[in-house]
VOBA-1610 file (N, C-alpha, C; in pm, whole numbers, padded with zeros to 5 digits, always signed):
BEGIN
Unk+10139+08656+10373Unk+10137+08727+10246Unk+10063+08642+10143Unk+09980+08695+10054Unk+09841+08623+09961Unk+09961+08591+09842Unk+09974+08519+09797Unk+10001+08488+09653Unk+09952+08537+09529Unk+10011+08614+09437Unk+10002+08687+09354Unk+09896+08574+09289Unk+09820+08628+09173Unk+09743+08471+09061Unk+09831+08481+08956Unk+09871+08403+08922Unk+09927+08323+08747Unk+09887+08412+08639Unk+09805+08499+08668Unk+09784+08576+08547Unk+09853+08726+08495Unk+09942+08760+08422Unk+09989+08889+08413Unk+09887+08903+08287Unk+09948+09083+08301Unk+09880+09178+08172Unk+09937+09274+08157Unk+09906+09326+08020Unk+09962+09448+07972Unk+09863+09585+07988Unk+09785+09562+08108Unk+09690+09687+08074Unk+09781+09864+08093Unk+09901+09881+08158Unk+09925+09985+08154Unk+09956+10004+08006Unk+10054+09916+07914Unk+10094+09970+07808Unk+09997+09988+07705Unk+09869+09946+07727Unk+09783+09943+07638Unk+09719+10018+07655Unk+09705+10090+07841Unk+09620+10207+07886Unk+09695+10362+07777Unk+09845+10320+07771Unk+09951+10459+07758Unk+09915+10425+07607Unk+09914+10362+07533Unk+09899+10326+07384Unk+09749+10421+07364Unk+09701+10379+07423Unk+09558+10424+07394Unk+09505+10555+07421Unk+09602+10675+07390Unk+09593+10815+07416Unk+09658+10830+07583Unk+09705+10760+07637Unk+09719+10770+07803Unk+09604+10763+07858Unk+09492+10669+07867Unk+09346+10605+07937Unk+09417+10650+08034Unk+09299+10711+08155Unk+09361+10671+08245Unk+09282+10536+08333Unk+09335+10494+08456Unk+09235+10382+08515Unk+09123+10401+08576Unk+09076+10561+08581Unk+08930+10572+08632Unk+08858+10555+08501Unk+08884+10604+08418Unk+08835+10629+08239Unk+08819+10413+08234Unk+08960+10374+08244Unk+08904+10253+08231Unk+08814+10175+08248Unk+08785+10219+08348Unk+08719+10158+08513Unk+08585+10184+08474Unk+08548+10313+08414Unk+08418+10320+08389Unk+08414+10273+08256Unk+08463+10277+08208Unk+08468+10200+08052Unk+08359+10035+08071Unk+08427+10007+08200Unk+08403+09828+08155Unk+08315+09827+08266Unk+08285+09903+08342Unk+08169+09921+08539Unk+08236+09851+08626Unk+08370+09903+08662Unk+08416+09871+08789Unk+08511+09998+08812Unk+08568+09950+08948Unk+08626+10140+08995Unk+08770+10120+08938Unk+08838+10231+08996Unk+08950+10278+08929Unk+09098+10191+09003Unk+09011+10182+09183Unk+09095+10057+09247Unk+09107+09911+09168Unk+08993+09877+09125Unk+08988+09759+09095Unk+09110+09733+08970Unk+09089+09863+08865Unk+09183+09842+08753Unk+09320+09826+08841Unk+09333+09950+08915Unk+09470+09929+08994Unk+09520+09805+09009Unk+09455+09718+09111Unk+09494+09558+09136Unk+09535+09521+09048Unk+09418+09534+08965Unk+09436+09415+08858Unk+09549+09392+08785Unk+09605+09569+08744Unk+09781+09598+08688Unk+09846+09559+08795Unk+09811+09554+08910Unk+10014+09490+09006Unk+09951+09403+09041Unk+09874+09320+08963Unk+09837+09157+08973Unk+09842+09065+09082Unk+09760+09237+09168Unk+09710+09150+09305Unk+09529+09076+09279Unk+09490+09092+09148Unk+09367+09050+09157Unk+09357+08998+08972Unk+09261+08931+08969Unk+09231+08854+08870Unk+09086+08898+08793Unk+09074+08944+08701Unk+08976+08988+08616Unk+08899+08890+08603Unk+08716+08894+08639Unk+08652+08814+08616Unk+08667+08802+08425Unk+08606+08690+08383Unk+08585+08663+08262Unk+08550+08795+08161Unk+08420+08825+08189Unk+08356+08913+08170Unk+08448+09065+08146Unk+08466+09102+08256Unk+08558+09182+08256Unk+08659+09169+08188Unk+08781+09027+08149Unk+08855+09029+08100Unk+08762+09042+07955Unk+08733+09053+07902Unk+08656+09061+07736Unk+08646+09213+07740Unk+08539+09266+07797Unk+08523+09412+07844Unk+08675+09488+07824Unk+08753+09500+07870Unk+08898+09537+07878Unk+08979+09489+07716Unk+08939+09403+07687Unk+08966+09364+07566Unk+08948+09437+07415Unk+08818+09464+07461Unk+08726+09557+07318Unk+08771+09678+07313Unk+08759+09715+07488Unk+08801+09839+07461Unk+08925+09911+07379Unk+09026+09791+07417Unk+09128+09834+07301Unk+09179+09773+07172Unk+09019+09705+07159Unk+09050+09639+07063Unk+09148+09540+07002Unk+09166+09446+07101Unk+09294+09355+07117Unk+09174+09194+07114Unk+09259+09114+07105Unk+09201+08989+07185Unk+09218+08970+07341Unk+09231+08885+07369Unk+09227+08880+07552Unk+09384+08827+07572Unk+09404+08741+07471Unk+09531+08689+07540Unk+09659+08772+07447Unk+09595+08923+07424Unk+09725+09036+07383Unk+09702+09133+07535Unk+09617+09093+07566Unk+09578+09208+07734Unk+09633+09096+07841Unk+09622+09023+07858Unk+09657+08888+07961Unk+09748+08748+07932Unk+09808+08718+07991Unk+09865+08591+08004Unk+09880+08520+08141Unk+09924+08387+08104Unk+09924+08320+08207Unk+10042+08217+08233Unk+10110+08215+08363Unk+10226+08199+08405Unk+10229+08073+08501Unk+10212+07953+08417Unk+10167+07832+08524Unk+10296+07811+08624
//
């Protein structure tokens, strides 16, 4: 079994905040698919940089109100 990464996020509550986004809407929001957002919420995967900023704007947050990290 893979080890989760150190990083959580709030993208569902911010997806439901944000009119109910959904994660394909997201997904094309920032150019990646709708799986990828998936992962990324049950924090089987880790947002490149990039992406984490991208995800950011969109709701107009900073990065570390969308993400944290759990050493």
């Amino acid at each position: 079994m893979t080890k989760k990464p150190p990083i959580t996020n709030r993208l569902k509550e911010l997806r439901d905040r944000h009119g109910q986004l959904s994660q394909a809407a997201l997904g094309r929001e920032i150019g990646v698919t709708r799986q990828t957002i998936i992962a990324i919420e049950q924090g089987r995967y880790s947002p490149s940089l990039e992406s984490a900023f991208r995800i950011s704007r969109v709701f107009g947050v900073g990065i570390e109100d969308v993400f944290g990290w759990n050493e």
